[in-house]
Biotite code that builds the C-alpha atoms (Angstrom):
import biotite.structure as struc

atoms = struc.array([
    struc.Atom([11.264, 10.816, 5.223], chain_id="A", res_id=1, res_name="UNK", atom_name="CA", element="C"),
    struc.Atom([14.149, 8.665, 6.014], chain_id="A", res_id=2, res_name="UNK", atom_name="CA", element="C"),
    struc.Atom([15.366, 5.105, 5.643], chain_id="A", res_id=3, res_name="UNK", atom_name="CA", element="C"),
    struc.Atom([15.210, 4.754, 9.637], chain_id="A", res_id=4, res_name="UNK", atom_name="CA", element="C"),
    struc.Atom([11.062, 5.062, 9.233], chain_id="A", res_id=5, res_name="UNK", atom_name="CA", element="C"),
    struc.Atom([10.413, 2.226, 7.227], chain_id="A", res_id=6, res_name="UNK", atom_name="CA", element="C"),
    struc.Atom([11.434, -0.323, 9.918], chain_id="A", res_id=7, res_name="UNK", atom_name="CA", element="C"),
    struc.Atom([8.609, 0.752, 12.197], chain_id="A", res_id=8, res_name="UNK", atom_name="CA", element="C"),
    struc.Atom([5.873, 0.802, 9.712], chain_id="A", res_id=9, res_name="UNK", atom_name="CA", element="C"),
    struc.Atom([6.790, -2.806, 8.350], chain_id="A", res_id=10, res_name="UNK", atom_name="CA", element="C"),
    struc.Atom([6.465, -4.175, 11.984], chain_id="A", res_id=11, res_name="UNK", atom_name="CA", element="C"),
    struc.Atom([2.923, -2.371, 12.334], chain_id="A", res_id=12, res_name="UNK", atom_name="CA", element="C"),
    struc.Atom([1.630, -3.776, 8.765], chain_id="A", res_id=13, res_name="UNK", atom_name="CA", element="C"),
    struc.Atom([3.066, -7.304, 9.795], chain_id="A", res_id=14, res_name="UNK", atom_name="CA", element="C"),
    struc.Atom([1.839, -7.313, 13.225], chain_id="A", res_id=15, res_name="UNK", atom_name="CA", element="C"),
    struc.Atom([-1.935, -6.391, 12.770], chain_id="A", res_id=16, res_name="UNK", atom_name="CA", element="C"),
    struc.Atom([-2.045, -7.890, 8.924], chain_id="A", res_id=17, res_name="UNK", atom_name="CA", element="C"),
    struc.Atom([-1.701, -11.091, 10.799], chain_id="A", res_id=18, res_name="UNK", atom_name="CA", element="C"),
    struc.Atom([-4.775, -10.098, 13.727], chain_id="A", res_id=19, res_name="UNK", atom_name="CA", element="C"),
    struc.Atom([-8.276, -10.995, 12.233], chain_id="A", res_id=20, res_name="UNK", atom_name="CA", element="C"),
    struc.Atom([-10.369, -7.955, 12.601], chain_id="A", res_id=21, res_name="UNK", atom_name="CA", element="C"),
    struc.Atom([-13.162, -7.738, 15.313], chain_id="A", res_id=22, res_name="UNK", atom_name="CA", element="C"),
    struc.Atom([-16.836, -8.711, 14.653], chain_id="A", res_id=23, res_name="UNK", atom_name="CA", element="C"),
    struc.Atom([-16.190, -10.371, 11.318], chain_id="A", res_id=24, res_name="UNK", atom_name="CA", element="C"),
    struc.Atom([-18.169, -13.870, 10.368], chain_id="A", res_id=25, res_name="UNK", atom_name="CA", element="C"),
    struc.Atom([-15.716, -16.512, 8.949], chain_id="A", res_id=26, res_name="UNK", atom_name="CA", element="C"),
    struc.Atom([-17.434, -17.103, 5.987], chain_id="A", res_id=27, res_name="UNK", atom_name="CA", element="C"),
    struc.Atom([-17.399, -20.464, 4.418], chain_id="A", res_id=28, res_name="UNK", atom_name="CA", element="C"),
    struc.Atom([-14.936, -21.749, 1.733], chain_id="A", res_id=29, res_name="UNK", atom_name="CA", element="C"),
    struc.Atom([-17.074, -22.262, -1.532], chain_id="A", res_id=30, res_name="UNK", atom_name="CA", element="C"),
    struc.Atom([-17.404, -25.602, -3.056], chain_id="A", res_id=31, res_name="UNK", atom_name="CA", element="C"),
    struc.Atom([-14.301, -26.859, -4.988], chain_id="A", res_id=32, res_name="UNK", atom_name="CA", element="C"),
    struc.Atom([-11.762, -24.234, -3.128], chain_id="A", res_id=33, res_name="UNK", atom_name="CA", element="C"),
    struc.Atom([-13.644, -21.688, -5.229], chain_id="A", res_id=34, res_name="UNK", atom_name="CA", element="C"),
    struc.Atom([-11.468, -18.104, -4.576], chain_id="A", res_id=35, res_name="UNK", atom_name="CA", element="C"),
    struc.Atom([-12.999, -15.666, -1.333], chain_id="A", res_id=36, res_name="UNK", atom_name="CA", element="C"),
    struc.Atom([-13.842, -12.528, -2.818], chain_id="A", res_id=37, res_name="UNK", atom_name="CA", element="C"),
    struc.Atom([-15.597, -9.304, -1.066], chain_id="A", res_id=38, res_name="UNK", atom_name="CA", element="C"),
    struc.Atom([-17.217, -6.690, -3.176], chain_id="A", res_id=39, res_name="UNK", atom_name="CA", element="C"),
    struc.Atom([-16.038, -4.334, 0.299], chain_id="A", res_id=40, res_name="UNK", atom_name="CA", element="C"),
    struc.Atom([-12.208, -5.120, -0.228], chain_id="A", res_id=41, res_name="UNK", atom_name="CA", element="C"),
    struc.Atom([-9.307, -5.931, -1.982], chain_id="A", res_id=42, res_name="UNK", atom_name="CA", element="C"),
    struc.Atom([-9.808, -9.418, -0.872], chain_id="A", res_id=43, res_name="UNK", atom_name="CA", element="C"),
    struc.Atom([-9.638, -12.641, -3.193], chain_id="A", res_id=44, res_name="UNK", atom_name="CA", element="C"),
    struc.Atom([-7.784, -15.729, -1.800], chain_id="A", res_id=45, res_name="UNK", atom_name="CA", element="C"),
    struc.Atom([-7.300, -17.283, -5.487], chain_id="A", res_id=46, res_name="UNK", atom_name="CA", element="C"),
    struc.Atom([-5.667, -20.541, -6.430], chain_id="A", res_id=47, res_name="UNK", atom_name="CA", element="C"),
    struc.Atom([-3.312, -21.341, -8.441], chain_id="A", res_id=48, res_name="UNK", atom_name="CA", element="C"),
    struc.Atom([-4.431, -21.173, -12.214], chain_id="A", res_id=49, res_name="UNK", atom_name="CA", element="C"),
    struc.Atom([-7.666, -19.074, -11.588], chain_id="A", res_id=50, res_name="UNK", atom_name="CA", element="C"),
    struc.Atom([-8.349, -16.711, -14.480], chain_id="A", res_id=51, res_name="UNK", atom_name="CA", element="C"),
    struc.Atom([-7.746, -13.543, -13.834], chain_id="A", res_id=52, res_name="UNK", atom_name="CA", element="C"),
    struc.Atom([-11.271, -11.059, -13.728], chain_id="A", res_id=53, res_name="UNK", atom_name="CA", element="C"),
    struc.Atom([-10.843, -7.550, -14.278], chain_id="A", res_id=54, res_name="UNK", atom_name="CA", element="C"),
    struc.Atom([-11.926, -5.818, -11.098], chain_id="A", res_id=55, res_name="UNK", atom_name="CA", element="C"),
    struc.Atom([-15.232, -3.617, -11.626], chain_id="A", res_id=56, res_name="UNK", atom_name="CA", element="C"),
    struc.Atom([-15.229, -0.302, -10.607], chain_id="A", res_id=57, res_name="UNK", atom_name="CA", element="C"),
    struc.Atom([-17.277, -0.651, -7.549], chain_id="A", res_id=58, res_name="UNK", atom_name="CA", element="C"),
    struc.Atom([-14.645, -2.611, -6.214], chain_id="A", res_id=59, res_name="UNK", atom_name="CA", element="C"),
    struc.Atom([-12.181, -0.741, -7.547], chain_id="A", res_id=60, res_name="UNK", atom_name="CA", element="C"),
    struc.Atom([-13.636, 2.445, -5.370], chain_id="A", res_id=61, res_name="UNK", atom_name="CA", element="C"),
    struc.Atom([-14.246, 0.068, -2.484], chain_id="A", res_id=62, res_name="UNK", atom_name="CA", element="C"),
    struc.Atom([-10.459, -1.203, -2.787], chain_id="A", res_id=63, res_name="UNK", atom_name="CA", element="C"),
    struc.Atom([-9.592, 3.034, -2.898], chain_id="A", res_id=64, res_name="UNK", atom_name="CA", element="C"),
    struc.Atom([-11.394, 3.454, 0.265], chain_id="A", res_id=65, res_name="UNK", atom_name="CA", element="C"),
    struc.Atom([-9.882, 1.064, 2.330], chain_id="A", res_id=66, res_name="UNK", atom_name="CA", element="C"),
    struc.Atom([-6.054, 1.614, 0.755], chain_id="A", res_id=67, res_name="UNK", atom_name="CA", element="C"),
    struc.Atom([-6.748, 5.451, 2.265], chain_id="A", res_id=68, res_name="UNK", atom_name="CA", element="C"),
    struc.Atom([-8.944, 5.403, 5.140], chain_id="A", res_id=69, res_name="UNK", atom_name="CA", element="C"),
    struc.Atom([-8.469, 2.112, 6.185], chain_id="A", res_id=70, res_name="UNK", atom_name="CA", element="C"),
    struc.Atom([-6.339, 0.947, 9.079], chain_id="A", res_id=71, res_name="UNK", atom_name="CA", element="C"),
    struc.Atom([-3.133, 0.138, 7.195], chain_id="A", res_id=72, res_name="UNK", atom_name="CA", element="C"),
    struc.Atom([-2.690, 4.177, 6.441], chain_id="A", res_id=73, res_name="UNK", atom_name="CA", element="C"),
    struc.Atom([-3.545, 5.032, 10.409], chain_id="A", res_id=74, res_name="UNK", atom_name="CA", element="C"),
    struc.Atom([-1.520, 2.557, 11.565], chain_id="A", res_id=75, res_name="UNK", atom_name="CA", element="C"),
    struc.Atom([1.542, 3.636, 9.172], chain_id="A", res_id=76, res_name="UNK", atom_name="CA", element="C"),
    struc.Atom([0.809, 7.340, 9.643], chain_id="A", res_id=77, res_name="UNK", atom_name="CA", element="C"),
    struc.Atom([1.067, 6.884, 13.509], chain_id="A", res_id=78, res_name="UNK", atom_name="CA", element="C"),
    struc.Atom([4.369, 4.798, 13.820], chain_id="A", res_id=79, res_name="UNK", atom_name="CA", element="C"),
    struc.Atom([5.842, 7.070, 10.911], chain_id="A", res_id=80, res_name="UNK", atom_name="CA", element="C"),
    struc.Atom([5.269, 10.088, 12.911], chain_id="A", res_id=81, res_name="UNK", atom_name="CA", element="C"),
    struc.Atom([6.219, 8.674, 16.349], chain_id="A", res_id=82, res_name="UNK", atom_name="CA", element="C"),
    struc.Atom([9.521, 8.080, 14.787], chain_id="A", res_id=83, res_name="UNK", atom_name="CA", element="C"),
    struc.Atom([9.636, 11.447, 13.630], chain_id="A", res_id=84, res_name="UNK", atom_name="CA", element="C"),
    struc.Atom([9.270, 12.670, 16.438], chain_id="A", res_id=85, res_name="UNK", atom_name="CA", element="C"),
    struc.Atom([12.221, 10.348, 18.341], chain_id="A", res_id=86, res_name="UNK", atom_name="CA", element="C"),
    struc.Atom([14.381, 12.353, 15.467], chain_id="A", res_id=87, res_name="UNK", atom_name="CA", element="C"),
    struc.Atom([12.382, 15.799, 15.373], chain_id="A", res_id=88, res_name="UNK", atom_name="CA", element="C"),
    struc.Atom([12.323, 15.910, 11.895], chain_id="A", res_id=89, res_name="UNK", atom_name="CA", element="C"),
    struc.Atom([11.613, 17.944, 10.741], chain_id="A", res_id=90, res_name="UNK", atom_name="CA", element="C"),
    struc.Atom([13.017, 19.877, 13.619], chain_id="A", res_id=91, res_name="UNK", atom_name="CA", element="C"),
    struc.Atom([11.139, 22.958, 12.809], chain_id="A", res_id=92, res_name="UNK", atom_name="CA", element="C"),
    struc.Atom([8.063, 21.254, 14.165], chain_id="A", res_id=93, res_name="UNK", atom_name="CA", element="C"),
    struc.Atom([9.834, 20.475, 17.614], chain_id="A", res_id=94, res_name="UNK", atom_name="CA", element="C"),
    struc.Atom([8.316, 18.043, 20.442], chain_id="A", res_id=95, res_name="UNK", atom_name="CA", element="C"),
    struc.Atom([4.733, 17.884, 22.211], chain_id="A", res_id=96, res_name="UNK", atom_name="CA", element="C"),
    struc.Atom([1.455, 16.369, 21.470], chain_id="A", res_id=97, res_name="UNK", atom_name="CA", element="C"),
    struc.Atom([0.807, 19.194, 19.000], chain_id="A", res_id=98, res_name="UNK", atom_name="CA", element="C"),
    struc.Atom([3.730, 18.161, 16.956], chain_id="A", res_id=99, res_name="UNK", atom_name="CA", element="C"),
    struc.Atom([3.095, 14.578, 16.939], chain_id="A", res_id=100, res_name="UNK", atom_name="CA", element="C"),
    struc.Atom([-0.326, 15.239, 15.575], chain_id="A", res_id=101, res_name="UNK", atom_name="CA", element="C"),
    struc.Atom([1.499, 17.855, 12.573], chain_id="A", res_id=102, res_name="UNK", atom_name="CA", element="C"),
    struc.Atom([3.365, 14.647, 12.248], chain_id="A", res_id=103, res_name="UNK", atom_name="CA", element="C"),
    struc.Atom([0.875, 12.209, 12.093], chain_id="A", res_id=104, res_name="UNK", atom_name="CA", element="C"),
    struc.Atom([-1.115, 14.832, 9.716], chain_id="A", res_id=105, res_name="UNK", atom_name="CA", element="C"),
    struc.Atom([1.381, 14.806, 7.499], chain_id="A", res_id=106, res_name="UNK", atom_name="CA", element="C"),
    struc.Atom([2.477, 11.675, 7.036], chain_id="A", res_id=107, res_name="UNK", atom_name="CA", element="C"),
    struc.Atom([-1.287, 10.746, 6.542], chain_id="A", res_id=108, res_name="UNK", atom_name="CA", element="C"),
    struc.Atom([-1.290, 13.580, 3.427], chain_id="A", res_id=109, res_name="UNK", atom_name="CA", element="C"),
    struc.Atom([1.952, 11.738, 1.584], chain_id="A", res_id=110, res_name="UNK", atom_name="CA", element="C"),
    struc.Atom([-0.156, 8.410, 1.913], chain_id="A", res_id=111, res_name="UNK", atom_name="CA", element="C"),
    struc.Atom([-3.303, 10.056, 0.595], chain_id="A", res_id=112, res_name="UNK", atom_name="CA", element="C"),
    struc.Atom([-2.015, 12.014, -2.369], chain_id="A", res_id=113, res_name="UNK", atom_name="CA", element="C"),
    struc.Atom([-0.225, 8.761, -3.236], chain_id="A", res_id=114, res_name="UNK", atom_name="CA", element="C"),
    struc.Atom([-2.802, 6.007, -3.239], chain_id="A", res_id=115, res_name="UNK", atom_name="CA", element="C"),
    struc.Atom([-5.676, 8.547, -4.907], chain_id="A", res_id=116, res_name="UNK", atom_name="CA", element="C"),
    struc.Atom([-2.699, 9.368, -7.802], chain_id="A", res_id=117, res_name="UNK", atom_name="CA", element="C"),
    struc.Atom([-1.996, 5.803, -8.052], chain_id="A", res_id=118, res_name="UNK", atom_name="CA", element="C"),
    struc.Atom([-5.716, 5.144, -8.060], chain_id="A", res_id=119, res_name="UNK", atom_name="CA", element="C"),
    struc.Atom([-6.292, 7.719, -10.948], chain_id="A", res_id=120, res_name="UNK", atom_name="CA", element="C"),
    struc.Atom([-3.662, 7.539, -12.878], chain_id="A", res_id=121, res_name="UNK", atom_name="CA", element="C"),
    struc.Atom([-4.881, 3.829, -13.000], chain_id="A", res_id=122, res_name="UNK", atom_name="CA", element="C"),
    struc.Atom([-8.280, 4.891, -14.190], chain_id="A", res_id=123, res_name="UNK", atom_name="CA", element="C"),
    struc.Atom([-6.804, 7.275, -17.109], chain_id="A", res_id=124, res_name="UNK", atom_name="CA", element="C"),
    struc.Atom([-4.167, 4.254, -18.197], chain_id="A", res_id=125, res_name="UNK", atom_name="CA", element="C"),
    struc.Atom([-6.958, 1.757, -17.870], chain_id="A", res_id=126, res_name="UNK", atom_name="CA", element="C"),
    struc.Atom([-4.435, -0.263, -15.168], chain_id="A", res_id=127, res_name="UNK", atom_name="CA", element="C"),
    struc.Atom([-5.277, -2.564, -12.112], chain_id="A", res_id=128, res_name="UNK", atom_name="CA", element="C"),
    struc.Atom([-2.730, -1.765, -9.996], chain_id="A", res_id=129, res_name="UNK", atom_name="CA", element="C"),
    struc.Atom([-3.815, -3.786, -6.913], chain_id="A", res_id=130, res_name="UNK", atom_name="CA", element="C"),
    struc.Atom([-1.104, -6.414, -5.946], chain_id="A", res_id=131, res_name="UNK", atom_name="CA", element="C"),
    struc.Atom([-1.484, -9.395, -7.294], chain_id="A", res_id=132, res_name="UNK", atom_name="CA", element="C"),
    struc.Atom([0.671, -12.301, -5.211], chain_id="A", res_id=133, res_name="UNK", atom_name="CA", element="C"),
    struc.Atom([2.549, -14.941, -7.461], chain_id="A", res_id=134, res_name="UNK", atom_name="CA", element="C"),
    struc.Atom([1.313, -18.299, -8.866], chain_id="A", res_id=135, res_name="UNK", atom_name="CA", element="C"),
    struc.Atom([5.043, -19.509, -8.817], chain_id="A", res_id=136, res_name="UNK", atom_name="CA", element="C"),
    struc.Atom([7.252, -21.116, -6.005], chain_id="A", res_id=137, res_name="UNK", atom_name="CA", element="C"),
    struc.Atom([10.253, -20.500, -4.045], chain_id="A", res_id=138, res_name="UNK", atom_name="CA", element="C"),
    struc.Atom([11.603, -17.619, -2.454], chain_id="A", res_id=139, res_name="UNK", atom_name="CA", element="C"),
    struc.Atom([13.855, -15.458, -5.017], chain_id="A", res_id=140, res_name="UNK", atom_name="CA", element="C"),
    struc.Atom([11.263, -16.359, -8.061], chain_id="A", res_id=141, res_name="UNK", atom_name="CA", element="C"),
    struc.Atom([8.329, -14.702, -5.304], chain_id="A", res_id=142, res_name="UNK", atom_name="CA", element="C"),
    struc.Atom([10.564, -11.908, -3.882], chain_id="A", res_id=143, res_name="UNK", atom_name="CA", element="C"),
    struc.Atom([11.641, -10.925, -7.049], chain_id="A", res_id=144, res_name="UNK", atom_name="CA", element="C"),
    struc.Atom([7.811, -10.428, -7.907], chain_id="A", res_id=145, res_name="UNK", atom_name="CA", element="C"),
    struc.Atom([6.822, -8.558, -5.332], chain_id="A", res_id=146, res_name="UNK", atom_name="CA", element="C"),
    struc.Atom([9.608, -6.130, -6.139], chain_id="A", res_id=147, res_name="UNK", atom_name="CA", element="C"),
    struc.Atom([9.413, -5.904, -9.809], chain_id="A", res_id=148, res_name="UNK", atom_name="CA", element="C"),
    struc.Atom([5.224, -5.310, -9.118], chain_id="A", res_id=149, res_name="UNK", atom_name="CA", element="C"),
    struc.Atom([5.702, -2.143, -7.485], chain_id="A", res_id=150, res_name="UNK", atom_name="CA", element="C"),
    struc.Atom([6.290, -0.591, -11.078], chain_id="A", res_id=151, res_name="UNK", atom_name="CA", element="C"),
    struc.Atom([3.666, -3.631, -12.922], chain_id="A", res_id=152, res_name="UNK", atom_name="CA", element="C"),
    struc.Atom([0.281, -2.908, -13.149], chain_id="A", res_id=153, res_name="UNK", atom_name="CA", element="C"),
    struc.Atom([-2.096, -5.401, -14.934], chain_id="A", res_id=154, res_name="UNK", atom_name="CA", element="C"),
    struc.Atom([-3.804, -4.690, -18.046], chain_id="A", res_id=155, res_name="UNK", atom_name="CA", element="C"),
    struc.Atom([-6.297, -5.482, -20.375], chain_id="A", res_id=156, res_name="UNK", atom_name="CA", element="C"),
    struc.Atom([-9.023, -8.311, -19.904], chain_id="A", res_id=157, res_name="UNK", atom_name="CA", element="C"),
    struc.Atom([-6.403, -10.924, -19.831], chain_id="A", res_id=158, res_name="UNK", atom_name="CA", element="C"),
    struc.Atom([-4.910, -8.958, -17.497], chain_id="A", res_id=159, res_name="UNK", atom_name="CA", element="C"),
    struc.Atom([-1.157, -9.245, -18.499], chain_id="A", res_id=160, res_name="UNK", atom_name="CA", element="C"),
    struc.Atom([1.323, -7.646, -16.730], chain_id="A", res_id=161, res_name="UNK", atom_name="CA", element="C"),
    struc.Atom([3.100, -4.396, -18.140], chain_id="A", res_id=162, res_name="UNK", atom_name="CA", element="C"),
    struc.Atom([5.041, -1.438, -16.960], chain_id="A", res_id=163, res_name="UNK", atom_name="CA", element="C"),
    struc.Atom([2.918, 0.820, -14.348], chain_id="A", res_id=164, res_name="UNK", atom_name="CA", element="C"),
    struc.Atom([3.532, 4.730, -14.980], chain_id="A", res_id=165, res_name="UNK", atom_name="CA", element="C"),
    struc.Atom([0.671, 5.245, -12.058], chain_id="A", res_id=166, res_name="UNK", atom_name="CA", element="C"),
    struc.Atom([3.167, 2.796, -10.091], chain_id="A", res_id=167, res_name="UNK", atom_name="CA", element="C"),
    struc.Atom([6.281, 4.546, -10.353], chain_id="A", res_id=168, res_name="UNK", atom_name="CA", element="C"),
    struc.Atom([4.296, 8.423, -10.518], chain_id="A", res_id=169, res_name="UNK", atom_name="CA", element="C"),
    struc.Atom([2.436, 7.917, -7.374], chain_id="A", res_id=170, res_name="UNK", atom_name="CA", element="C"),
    struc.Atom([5.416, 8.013, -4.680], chain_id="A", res_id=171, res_name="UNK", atom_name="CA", element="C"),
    struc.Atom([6.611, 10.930, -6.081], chain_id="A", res_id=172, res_name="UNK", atom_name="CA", element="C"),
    struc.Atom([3.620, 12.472, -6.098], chain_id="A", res_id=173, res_name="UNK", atom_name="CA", element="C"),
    struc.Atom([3.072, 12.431, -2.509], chain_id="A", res_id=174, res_name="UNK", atom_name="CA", element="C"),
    struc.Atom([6.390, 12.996, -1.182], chain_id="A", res_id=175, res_name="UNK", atom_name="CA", element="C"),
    struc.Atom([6.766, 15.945, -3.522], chain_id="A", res_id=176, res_name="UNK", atom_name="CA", element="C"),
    struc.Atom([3.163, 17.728, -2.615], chain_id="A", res_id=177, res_name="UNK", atom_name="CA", element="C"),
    struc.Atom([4.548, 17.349, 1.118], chain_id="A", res_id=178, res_name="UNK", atom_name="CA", element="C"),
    struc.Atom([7.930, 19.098, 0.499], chain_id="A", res_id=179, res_name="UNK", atom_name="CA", element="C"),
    struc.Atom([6.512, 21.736, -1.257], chain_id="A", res_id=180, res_name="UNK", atom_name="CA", element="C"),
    struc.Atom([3.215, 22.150, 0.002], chain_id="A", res_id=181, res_name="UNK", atom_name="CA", element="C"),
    struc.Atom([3.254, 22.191, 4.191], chain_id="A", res_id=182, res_name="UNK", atom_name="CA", element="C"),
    struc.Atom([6.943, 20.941, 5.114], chain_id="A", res_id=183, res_name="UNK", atom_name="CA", element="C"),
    struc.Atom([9.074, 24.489, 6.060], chain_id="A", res_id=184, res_name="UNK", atom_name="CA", element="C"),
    struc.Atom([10.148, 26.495, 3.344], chain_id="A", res_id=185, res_name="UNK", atom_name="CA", element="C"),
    struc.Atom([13.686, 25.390, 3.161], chain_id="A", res_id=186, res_name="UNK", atom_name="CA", element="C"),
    struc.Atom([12.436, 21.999, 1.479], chain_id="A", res_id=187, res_name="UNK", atom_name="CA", element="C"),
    struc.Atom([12.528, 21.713, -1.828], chain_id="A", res_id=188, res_name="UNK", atom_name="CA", element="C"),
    struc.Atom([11.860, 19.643, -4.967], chain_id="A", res_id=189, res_name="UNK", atom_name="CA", element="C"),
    struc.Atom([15.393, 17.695, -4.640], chain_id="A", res_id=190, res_name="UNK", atom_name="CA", element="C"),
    struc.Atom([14.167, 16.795, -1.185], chain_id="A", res_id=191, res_name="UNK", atom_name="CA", element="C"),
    struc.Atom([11.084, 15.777, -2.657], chain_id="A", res_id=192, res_name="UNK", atom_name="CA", element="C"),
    struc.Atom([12.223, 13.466, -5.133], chain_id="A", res_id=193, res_name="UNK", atom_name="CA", element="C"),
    struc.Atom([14.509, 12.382, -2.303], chain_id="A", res_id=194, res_name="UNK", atom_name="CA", element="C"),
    struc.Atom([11.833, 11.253, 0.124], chain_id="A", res_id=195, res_name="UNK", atom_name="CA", element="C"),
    struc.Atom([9.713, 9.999, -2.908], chain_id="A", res_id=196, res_name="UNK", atom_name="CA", element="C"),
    struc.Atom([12.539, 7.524, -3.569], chain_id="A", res_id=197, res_name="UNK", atom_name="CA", element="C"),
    struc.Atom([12.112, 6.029, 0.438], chain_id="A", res_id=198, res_name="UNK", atom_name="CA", element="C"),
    struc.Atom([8.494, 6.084, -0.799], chain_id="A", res_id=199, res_name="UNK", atom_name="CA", element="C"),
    struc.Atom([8.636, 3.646, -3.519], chain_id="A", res_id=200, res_name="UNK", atom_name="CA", element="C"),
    struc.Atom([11.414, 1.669, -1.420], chain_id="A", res_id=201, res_name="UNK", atom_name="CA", element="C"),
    struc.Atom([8.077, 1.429, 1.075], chain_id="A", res_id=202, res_name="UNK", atom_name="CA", element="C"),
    struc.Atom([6.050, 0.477, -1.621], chain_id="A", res_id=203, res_name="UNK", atom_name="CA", element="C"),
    struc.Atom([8.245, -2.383, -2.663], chain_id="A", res_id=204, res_name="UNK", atom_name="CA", element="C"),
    struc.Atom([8.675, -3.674, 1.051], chain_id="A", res_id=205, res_name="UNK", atom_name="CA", element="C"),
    struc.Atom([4.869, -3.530, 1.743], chain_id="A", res_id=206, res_name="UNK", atom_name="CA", element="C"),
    struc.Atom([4.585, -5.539, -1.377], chain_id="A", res_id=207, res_name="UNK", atom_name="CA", element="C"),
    struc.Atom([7.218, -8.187, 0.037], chain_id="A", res_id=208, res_name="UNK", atom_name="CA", element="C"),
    struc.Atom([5.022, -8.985, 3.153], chain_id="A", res_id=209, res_name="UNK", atom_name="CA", element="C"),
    struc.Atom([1.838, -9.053, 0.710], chain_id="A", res_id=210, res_name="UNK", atom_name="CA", element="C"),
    struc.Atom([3.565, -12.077, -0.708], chain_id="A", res_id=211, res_name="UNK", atom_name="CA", element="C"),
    struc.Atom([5.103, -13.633, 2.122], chain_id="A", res_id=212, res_name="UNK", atom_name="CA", element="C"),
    struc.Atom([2.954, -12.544, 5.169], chain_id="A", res_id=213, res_name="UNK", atom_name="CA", element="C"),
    struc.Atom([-0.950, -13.935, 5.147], chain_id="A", res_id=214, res_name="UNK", atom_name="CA", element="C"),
    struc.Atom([-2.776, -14.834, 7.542], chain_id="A", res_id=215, res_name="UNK", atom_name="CA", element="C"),
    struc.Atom([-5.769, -16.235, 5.497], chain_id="A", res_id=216, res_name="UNK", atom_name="CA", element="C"),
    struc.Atom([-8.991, -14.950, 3.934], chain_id="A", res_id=217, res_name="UNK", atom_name="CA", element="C"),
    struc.Atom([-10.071, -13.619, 7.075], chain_id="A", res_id=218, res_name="UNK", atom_name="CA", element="C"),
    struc.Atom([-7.455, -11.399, 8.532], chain_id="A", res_id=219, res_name="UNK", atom_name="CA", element="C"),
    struc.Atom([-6.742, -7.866, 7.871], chain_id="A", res_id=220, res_name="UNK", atom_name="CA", element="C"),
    struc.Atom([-4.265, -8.791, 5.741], chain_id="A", res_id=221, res_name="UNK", atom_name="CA", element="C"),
    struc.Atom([-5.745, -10.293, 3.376], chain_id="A", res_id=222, res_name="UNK", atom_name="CA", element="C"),
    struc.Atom([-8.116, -7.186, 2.309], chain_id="A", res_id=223, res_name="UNK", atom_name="CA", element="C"),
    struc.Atom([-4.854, -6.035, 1.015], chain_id="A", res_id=224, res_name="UNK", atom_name="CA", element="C"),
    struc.Atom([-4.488, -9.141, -1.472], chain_id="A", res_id=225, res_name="UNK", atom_name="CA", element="C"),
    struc.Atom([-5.831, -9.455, -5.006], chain_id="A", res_id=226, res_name="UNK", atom_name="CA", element="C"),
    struc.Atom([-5.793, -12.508, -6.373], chain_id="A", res_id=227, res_name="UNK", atom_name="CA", element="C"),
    struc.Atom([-2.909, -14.521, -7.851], chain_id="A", res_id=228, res_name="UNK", atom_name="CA", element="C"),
])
């Protein structure tokens, strides 16, 4: 995985984050700008000062399902692996339609693995690591949230933020089980931790368009939001 890659995938998630998705009813805003939740999604347009609710773990499954099969991972998979294959890499899977699908294969795997180990390491550490966007104001005070959340996790009932091992594990994870599971033999676990670390430097950009980029309670977007 290299730096070059994460461009692409940014412009896909920012592009169709902002497209409200086909066939849905815009549902009506409850009385006293009570927060939109879904049971289906990750979904919850909160205000400012709402008290934080432990997600149950319907939703939490729900919120698995559409981090991994949903259209954010296609979409990513699919511009991830058309830029691999603008740079062949890896260049032992060469050029064609075949390789594009290896590609797109692939880079589908790395996003699996990760979200189901952040997803269970989250269940054994009792965590909530869905992204949560900031109740504060201005630009460095928000950025600087979305950044420091990709290795913050809530916990407890309060739901207090605290140092994510699931977080920072996850990325690894992924990257790793590619280099040394299906990418050719002369990867190994330095080039593993290596594309891990563009990984969690994904993770921490998707985060930054969480905060900054939303379209509403009724775009695709905002099934990628929990609440603030």
């Amino acid at each position: 995985m290299k730096m070059r890659r994460v461009a692409p995938v940014l412009w896909a998630i920012a592009v169709f984050g902002a497209v409200p998705p086909f066939g849905k009813a815009q549902a009506p805003v409850g009385a006293g700008g009570a927060p939109i939740t879904s049971p289906t999604s990750r979904t919850t347009n909160a205000q400012p000062g709402v008290k934080y609710t432990r997600p149950t773990q319907k939703q939490k499954f729900h919120n698995y399902l559409f981090d991994s099969f949903g259209p954010y991972p296609i979409i990513g998979s699919a511009f991830a692996a058309g830029v691999d294959q603008a740079t062949n890499t890896p260049p032992e899977w060469r050029g064609g339609a075949g390789a594009y699908g290896q590609r797109v294969g692939s880079d589908f795997g790395i996003a699996l693995i990760t979200t189901t180990t952040r997803y269970g390491l989250a269940r054994v550490f009792r965590e909530d690591t869905i992204y949560y966007r900031c109740d504060c104001s201005g630009f460095f005070p928000r950025l600087g949230h979305a950044l420091i959340s990709t290795v913050k996790a809530r916990r407890g009932d309060d739901g207090h933020r605290a140092f994510s091992f699931p977080s920072l594990a996850a990325p690894y994870a992924g990257a790793m089980t590619a280099a040394l599971g299906w990418y050719p033999g002369r990867y190994n676990g330095k080039d593993g931790f290596r594309m891990g670390n563009y990984n969690l430097l994904g993770q921490a950009a998707q985060n930054v368009l969480l905060e900054f980029i939303y379209g509403g309670p009724h775009t695709m977007m905002s099934k990628m939001h929990g609440k603030k």
